[in-house]
N, C-alpha and C positions, 0 to 999 in steps of 0.2 A: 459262412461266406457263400454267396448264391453262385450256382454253376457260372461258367464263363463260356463262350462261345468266339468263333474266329470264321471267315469267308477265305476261301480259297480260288484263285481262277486264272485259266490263263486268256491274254486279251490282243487283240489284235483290234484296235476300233480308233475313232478321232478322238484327242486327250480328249474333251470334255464332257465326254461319254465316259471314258475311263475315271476323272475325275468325280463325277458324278457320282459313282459307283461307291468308285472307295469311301469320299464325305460320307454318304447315306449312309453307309453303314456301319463306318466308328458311329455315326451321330444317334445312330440307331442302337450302339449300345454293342459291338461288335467289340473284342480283346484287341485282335490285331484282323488284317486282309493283307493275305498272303497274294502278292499279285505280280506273275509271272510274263514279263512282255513278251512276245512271241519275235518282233521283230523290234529293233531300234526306234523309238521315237523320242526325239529331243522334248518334244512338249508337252508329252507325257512326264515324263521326266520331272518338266520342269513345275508342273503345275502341281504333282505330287509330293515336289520337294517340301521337308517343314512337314509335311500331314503325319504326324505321330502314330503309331499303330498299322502305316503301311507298311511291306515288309516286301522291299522292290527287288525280283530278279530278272537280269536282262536273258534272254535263252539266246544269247550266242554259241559262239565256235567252242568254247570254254567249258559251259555250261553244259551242254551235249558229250563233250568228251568227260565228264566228270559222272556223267549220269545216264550216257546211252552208247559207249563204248565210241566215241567220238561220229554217233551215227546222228542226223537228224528227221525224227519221225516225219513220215512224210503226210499221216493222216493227220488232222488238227487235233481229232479225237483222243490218236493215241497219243500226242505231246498234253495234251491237259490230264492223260490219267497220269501220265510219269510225274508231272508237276506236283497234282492233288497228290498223291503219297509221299514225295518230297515234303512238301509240307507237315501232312498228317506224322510222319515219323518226327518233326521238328516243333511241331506244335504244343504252344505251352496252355493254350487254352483248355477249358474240357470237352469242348466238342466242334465238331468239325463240320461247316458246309461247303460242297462244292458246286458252285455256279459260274451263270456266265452273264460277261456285261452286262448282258440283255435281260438281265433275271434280278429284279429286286422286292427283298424282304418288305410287305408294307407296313409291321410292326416288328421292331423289332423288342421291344415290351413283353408281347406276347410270346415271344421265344423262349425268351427268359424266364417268363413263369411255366411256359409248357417242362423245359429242363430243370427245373426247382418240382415240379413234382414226377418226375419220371422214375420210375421203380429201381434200386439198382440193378436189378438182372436186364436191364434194357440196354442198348447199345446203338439203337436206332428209333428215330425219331423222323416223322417224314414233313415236309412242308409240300401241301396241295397246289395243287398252281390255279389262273386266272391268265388268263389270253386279253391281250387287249384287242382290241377292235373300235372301231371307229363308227356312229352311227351316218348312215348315207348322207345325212342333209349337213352335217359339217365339213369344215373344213379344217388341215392339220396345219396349223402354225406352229407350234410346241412338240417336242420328241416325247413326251410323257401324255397330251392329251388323249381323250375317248373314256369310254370304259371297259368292261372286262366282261369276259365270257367263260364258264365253269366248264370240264369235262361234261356230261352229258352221258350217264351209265343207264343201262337197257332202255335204252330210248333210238334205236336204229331206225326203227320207221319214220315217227316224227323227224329226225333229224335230214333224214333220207326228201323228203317231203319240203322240208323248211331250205335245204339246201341246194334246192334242185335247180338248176343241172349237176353244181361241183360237190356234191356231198361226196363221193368218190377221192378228192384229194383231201379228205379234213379223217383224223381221227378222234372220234368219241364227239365233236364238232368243232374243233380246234387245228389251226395249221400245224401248230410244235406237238411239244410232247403231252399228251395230258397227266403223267403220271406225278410230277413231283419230282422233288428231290431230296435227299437224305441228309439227315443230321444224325455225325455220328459219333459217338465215344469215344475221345481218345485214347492212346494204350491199350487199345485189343487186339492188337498186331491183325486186324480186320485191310484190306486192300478196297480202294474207295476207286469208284466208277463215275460213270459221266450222273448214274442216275442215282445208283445204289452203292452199297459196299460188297464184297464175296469175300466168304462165302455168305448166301444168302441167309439174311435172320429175321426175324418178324421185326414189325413196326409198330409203334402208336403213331397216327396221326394228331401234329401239333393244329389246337383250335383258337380260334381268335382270329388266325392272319393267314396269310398266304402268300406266295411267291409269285410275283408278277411278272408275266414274261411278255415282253415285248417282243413277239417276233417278228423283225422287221420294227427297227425305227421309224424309220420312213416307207414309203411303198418305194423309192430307190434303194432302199437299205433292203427290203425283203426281196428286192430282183438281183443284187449282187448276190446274198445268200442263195439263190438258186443255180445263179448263172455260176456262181465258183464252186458249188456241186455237180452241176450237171460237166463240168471239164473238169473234174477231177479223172484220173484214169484209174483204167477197171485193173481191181485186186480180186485174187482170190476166194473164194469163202463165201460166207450169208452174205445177200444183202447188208448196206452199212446202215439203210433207212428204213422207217415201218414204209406199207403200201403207200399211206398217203402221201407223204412226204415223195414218195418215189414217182408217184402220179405229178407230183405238180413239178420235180425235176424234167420228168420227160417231156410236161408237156412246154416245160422252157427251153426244151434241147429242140422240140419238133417247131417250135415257133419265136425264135432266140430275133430273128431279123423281122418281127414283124411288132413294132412297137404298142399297137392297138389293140394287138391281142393280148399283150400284159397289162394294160391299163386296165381291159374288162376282166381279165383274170384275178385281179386285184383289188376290182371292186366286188365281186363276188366274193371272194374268199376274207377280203379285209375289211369289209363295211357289212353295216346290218339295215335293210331296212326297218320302216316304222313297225310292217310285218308280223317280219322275220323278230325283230327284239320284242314285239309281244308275246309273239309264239316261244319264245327260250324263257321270255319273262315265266310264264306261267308253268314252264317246266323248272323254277326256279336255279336258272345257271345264266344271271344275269346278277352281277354288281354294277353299279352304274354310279357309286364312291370316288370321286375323283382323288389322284395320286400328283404329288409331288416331290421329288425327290429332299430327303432332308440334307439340304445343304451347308446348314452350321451358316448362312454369312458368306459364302464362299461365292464369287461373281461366276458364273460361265455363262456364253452364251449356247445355249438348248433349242432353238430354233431351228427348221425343219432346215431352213434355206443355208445357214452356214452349216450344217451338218450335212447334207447332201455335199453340198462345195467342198468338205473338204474330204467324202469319199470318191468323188470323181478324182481329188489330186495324190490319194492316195493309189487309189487300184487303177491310175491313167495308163500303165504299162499293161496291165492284164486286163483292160477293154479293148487296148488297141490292139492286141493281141489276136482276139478273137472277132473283131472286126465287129465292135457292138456301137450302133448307132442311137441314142435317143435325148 
């Protein structure tokens, strides 16, 4: 019998973004998708209902007292690592990934073969990511359009060059993370992270496919992800983000009330010129495969304009909050 695999994740996003997710990736061949809400959504709920292999937890009042001594994490970070090993400890499948909405498997075929030959003494398995990005001359009507952008390893100057002036908030040439994320063994009493598992163990990278991270669905989706970092309050310790990331928080904290300076920050960072995607083309860390979520049949609408509408009606309280205009 060929290994089995499961998604783990906790979500806080408009259902048919969450819906989206979970489809793709039973349809992709997923066991179950452990999928932990962060906050109450009825339509989440509802549209999830009937989806066989979801495995729905609500993270209420309940939930917390059962699992964080009735404490609620106040980082997002630290409530998806409590989640992700919730799961892992209960997970019937044999191996374990943990992502986020925004992160989808583009084969899920090739997981399953990469797991059908993985060595027994392995326990980790990594899926490489791909950044989407948008090229300049289009336009986004769809949450999945554009293509994809690779890491980018000992290539600082070039990159430095190609992204000038903001190559300073991108790491390796990427907004998010460019490292990947872990698929990992069940039953190895191992503790799974937002990226990895600990204690740290070696990895094969899985080939064929890769993890597609949309960071930022929309270019309103990518300004709330900043804007809800940049007001989060200071904790103790390291830093919670690499530089870049911390570059492009600040520069939302220094320029929060000045709408046009996120639109060009936006376009810098989220589009590519004709350029600029030649110059990546040739350092070959350009896919340009377009992506659709496999949805089995399942209607949603994914369109950029009801997905924005319905994060303005979700975060309406914490815009007005900080008095965000656009």
């Amino acid at each position: 019998m060929p290994p089995s695999w499961a998604v783990v994740a906790t979500v806080d996003e408009p259902a048919p973004l969450v819906a989206a997710f979970v489809a793709h990736h039973l349809n992709e061949g997923a066991q179950a998708v452990h999928l932990f809400l962060d906050k109450g959504d009825p339509e989440t709920v509802r549209l999830l209902r009937g989806m066989k292999g979801c495995l729905l937890t609500r993270c209420n009042k309940d939930h917390w007292e059962a699992h964080n001594n009735g404490t609620h994490p106040y980082l997002h970070t630290r409530r998806q690592i409590i989640n992700a090993n919730i799961a892992y400890a209960a997970c019937r499948a044999d191996w374990l990934i943990h992502c986020d909405a925004d992160e989808f498997i583009r084969d899920g075929a090739a997981v399953s073969a990469a797991l059908a030959k993985a060595p027994a003494d392995c326990d980790h398995l990594r899926l490489r990511v791909a950044e989407r990005v948008m090229p300049a001359t289009a336009t986004q009507s769809g949450l999945f359009d554009g293509i994809f952008r690779l890491p980018a390893h000992s290539q600082d100057t070039a990159l430095a060059e190609i992204y000038h002036p903001v190559a300073a908030y991108l790491d390796r040439g990427l907004t998010g993370h460019p490292n990947g994320k872990g698929v990992v063994r069940v039953g190895r009493g191992l503790t799974l992270g937002i990226h990895q598992p600990t204690p740290e163990i070696p990895s094969l990278p899985i080939p064929g496919t890769r993890l597609l991270h949309f960071d930022g669905l929309t270019e309103f989706h990518y300004l709330l992800k900043l804007l809800r970092r940049a007001h989060e309050k200071p904790l103790p310790g390291p830093p919670r983000h690499k530089p870049g990331r911390l570059g492009q928080i600040d520069a939302m904290k220094e320029n929060a009330a000045d709408p046009e300076f996120f639109r060009a920050l936006v376009r810098a960072l989220k589009t590519l010129t004709a350029a600029q995607e030649a110059r990546l083309t040739a350092l070959d860390v350009i896919d340009t495969t377009a992506f659709a979520p496999n949805l089995g049949g399942l209607a949603l609408d994914l369109s950029v304009a009801s997905f924005d509408a319905a994060l303005r009606e979700k975060l309406a309280k914490f815009l007005d909050q900080i008095g965000f205009q656009a």
